[in-house]
C-alpha positions as a Markdown table, in Angstrom:
| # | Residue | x | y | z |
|---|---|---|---|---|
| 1 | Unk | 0.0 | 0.0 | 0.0 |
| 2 | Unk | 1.4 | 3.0 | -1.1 |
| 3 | Unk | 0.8 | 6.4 | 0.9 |
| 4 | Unk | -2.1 | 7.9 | -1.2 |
| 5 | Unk | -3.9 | 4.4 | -1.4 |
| 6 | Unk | -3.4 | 4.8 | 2.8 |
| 7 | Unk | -5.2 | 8.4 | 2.7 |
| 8 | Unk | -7.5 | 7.1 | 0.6 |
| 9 | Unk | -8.5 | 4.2 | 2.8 |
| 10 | Unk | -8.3 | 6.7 | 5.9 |
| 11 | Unk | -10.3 | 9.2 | 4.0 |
| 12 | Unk | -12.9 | 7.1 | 3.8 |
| 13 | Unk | -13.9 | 6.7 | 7.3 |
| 14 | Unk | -14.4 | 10.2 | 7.9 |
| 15 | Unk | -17.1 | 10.8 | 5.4 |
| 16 | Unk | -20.5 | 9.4 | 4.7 |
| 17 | Unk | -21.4 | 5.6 | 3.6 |
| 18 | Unk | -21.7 | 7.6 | -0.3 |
| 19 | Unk | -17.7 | 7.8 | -0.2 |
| 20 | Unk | -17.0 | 5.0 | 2.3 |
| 21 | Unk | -18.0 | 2.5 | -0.1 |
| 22 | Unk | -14.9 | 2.6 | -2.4 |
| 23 | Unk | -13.0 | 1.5 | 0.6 |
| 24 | Unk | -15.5 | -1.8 | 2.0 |
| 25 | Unk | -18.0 | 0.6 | 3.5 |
| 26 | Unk | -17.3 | 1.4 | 7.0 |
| 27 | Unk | -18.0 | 4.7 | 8.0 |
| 28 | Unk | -17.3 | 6.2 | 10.9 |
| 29 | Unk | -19.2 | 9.5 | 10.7 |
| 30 | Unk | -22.5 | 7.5 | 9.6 |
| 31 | Unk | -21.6 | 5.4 | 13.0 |
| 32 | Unk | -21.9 | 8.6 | 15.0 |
| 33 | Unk | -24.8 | 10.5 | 12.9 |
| 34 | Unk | -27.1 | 8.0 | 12.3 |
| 35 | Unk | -30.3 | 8.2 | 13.7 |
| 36 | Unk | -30.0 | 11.9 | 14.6 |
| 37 | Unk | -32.8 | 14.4 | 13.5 |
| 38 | Unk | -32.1 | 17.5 | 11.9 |
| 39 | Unk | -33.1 | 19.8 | 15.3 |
| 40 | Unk | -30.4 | 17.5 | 16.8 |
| 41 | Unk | -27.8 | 18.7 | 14.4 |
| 42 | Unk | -28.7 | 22.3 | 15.5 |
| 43 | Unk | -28.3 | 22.3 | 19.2 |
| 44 | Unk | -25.6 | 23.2 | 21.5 |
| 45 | Unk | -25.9 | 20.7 | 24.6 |
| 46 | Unk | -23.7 | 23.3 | 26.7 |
| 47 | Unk | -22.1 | 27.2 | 26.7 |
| 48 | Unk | -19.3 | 26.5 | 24.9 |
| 49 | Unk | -20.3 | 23.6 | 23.0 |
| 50 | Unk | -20.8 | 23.5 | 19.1 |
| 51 | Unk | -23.3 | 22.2 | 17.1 |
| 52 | Unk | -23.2 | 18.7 | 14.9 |
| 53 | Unk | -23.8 | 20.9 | 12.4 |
| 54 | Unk | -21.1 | 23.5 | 13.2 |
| 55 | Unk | -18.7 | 20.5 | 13.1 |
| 56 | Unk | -19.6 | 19.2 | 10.0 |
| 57 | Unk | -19.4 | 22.6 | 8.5 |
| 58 | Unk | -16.0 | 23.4 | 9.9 |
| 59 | Unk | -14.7 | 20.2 | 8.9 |
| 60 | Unk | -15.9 | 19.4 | 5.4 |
| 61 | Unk | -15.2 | 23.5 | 4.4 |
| 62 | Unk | -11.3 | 22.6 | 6.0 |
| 63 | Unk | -10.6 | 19.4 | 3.5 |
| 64 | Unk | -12.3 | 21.7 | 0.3 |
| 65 | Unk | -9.7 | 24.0 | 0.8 |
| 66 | Unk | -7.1 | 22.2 | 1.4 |
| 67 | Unk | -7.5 | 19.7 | -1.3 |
| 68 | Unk | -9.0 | 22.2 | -4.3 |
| 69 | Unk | -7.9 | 25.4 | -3.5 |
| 70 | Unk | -4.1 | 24.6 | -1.3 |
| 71 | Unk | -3.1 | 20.9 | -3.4 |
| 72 | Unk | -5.0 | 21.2 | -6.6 |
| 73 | Unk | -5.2 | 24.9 | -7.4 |
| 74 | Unk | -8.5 | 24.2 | -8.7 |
| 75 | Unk | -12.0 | 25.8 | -7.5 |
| 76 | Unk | -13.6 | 24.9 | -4.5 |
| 77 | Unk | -16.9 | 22.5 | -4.1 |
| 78 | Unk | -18.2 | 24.9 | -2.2 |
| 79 | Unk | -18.4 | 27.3 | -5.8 |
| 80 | Unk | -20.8 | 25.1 | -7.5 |
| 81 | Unk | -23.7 | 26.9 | -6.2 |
| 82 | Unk | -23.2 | 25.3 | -2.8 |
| 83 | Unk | -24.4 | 28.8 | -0.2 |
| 84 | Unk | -27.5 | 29.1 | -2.1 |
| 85 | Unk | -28.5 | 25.5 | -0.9 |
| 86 | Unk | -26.9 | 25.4 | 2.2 |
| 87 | Unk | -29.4 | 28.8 | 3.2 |
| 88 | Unk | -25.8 | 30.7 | 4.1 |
| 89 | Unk | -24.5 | 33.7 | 3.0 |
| 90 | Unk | -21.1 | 33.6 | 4.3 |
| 91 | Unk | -18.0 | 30.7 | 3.5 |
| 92 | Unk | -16.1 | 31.0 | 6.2 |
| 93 | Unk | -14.7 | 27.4 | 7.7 |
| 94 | Unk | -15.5 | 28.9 | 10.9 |
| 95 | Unk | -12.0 | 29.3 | 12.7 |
| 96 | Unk | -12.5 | 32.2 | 15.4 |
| 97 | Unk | -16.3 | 32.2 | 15.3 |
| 98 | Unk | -17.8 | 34.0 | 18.0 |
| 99 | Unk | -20.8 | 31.6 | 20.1 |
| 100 | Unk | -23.2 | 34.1 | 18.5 |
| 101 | Unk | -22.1 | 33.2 | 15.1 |
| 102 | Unk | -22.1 | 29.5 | 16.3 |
| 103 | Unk | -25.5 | 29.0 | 17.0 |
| 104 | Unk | -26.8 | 31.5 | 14.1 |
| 105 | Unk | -25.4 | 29.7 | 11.5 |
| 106 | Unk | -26.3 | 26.1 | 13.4 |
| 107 | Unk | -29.9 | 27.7 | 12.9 |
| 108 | Unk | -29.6 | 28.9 | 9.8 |
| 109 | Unk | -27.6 | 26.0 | 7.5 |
| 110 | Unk | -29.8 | 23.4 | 5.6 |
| 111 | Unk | -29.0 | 20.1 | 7.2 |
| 112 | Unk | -29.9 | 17.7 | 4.2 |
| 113 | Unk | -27.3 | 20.4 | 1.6 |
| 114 | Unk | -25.0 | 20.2 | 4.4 |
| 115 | Unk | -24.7 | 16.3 | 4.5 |
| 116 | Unk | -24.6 | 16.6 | 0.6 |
| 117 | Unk | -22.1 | 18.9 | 0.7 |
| 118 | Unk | -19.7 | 16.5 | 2.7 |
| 119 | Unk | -20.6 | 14.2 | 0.1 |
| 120 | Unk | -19.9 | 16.1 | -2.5 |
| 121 | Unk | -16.2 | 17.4 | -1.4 |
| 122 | Unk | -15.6 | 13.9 | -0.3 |
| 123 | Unk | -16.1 | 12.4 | -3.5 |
| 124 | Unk | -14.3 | 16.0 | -5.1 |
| 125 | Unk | -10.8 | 14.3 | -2.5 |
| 126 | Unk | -11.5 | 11.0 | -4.1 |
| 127 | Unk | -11.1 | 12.5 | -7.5 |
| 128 | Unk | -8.3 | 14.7 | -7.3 |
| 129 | Unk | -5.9 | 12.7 | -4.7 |
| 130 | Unk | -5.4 | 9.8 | -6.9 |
| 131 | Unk | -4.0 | 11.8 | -9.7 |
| 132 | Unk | -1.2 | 13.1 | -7.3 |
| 133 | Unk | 2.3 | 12.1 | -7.8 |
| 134 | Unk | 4.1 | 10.4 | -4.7 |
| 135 | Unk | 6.6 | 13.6 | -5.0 |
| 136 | Unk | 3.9 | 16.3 | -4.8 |
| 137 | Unk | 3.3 | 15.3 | -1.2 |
| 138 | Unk | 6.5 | 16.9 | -0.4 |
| 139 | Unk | 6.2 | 20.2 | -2.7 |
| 140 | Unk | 5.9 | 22.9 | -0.1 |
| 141 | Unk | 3.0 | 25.2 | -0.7 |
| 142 | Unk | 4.4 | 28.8 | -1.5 |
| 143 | Unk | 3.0 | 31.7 | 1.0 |
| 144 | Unk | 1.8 | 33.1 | -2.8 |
| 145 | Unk | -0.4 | 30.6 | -3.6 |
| 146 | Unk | -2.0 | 30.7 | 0.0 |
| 147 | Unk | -3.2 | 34.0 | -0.5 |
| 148 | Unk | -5.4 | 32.6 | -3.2 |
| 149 | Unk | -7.7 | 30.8 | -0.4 |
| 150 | Unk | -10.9 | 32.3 | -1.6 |
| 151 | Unk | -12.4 | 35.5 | 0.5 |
| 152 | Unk | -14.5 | 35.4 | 3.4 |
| 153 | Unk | -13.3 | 31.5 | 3.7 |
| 154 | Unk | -11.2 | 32.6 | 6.7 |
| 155 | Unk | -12.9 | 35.1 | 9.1 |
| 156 | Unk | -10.8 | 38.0 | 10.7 |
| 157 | Unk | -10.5 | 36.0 | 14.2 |
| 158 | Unk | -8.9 | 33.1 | 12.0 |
| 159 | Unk | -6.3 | 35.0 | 10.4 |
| 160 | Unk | -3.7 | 33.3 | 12.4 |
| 161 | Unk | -4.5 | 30.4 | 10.2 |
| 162 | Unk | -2.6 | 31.8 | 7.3 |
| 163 | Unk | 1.0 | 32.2 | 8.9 |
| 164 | Unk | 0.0 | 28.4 | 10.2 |
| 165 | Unk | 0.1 | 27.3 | 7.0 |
| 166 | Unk | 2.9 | 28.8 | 5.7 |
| 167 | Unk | 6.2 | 26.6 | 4.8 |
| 168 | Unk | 3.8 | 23.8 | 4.8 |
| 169 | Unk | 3.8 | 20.6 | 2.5 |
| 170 | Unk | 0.4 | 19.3 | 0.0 |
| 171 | Unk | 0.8 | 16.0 | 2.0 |
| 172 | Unk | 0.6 | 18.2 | 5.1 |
| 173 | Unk | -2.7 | 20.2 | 4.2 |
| 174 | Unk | -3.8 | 16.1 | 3.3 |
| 175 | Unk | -3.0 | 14.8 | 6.4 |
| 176 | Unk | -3.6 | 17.3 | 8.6 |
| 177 | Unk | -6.2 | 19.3 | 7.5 |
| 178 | Unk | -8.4 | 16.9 | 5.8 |
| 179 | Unk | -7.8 | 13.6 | 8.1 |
| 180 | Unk | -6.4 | 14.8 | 11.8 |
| 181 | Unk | -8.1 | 17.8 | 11.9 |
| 182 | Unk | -11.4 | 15.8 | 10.7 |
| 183 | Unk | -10.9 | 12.9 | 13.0 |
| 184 | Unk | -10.5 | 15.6 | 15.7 |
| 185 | Unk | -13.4 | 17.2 | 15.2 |
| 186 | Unk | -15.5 | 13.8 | 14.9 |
| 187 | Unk | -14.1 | 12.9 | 18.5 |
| 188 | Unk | -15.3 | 16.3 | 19.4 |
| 189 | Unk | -18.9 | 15.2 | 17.9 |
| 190 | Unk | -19.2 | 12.0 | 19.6 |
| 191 | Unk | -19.2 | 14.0 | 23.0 |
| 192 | Unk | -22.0 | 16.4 | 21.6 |
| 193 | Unk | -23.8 | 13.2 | 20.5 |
| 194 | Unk | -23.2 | 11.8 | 24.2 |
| 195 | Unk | -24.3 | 15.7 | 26.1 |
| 196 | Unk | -27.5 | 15.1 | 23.5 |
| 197 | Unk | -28.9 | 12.2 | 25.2 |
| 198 | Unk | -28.0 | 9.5 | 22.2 |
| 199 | Unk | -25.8 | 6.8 | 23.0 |
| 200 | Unk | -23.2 | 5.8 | 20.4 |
| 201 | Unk | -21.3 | 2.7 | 19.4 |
């Protein structure tokens, strides 16, 4: 197994039964959102707390940047008409939001776009990753290019993202951004699950 065949496997887990199934099927975040109704995906169990829906927002807008706009300096998912159906008016991944901005968008966001959205840039990853050669993993992403991460994607309080990325590699932004920082996020979820009443396993 070579080391995008590994993402790809990894990958897989994160996201929805949709993409899951090119790797056997398992999927961990249909594991931990099945059975959930949509005014469960909105609510904040505690002060502090995000929303399943925040979450999913924060982590599926993370891995269509970094894979389309940072690695494949190609348009985002998220361009293909995706804010008119997700009922936002605003792209940004959500680093620095404020709890006010939390729980407006958790009110706001269409749950069933949302879910296809993750779809939609996980099948987007499945497409562009394989097509990547071994020694593009360790091409470091020039500061340049980052400042071509489309606007309003990362909010002022989030700025400090963009000096965090700089001197970076495109397997970093894969393995970070898309599959630690969305395996974070989902061990995040499973508490909000567990605060919500709805035991998981």
């Amino acid at each position: 197994m070579d080391t995008l065949e590994f993402f790809l496997r990894q990958h897989a887990q994160i996201h929805s039964t949709e993409v899951a199934a090119a790797e056997g099927g398992f999927s961990l975040l249909e594991a931990l959102l099945r059975g959930l109704t949509d005014d469960q995906f909105r609510v904040r169990p505690r002060d502090g707390m995000n929303s399943l829906a925040w979450l999913l927002w924060h982590i599926t807008r993370g891995e269509d940047i970094a894979v389309n706009t940072i690695v494949a300096h190609r348009p985002q998912v998220l361009d293909d008409g995706w804010l008119r159906r997700l009922n936002l008016s605003s792209s940004q991944m959500g680093t620095g939001m404020t709890d006010d901005e939390v729980s407006d968008f958790s009110t706001r966001v269409d749950i069933s776009a949302l879910r296809a959205y993750r779809v939609a840039v996980g099948q987007r990853t499945r497409e562009v990753v394989p097509r990547l050669l071994p020694g593009q993993l360790d091409e470091v992403v020039e500061a340049s290019h980052l400042g071509t991460v489309p606007n309003g994607a990362i909010g002022e309080r989030g700025r400090w993202l963009e000096k965090f990325w700089q001197g970076k590699t495109k397997g970093w932004f894969l393995s970070w951004l898309v599959l630690g920082h969305g395996a974070m996020h989902l061990g995040e979820a499973v508490c909000v699950r567990t605060q919500l009443g709805a035991r998981w396993a």
